[in-house]
N, C-alpha and C positions, 0 to 999 in steps of 0.2 A: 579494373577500371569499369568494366559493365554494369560488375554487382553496386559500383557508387552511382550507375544511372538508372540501371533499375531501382534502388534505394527510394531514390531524387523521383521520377516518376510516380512509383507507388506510392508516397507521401503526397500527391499532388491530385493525383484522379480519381473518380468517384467509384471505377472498376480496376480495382487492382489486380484483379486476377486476368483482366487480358492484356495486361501489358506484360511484352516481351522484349527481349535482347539479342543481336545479334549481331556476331566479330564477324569481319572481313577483314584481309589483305588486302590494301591499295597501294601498290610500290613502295614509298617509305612509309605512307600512313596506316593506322589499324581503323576503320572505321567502325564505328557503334551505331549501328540503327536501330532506332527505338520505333516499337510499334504498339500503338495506344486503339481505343475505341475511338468510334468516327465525334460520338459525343466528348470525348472528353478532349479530344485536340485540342481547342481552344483554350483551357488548362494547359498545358504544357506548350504551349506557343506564349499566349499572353497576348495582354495589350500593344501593339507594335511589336513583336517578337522579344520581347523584354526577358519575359520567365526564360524561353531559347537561349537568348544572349548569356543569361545567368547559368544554365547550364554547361553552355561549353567553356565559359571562363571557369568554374572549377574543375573541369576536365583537364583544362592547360593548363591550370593551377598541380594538381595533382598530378599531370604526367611529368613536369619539371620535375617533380621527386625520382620520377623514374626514369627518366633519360627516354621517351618514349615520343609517339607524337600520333595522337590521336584528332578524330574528327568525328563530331555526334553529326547523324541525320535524323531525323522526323518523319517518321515513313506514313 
């Protein structure tokens, strides 16, 4: 699931080489935080958090396959 947000990110910011990925354990959840350049955040947030929203609905799109239950942050 990381590698489909890291994917989703790189496709999106003007630095892909410093976006990163990182899994945690939150009780049930696996959390993904993604960490972008301070420039390029406003890409991967969007207009009203639109592009955001877009991301973690494929994330819970994609975890239903996997019986999993994830949550993307924006660090």
């Amino acid at each position: 699931m990381s590698e489909l947000v890291l994917f989703i990110a790189k496709s999106l910011v003007d630095a892909p080489d410093q976006v990163t990925v990182e899994t945690r354990q939150d009780g049930d959840y696996t959390v993904i935080e993604l960490h972008v350049a301070e420039s390029d955040m406003g890409k991967v947030i969007g207009k009203q958090g639109r592009i955001a929203k877009a991301i973690r609905t494929v994330v819970k799109a994609a975890s239903a396959r996997e019986n999993g239950k994830y949550m993307v942050e924006i660090v």
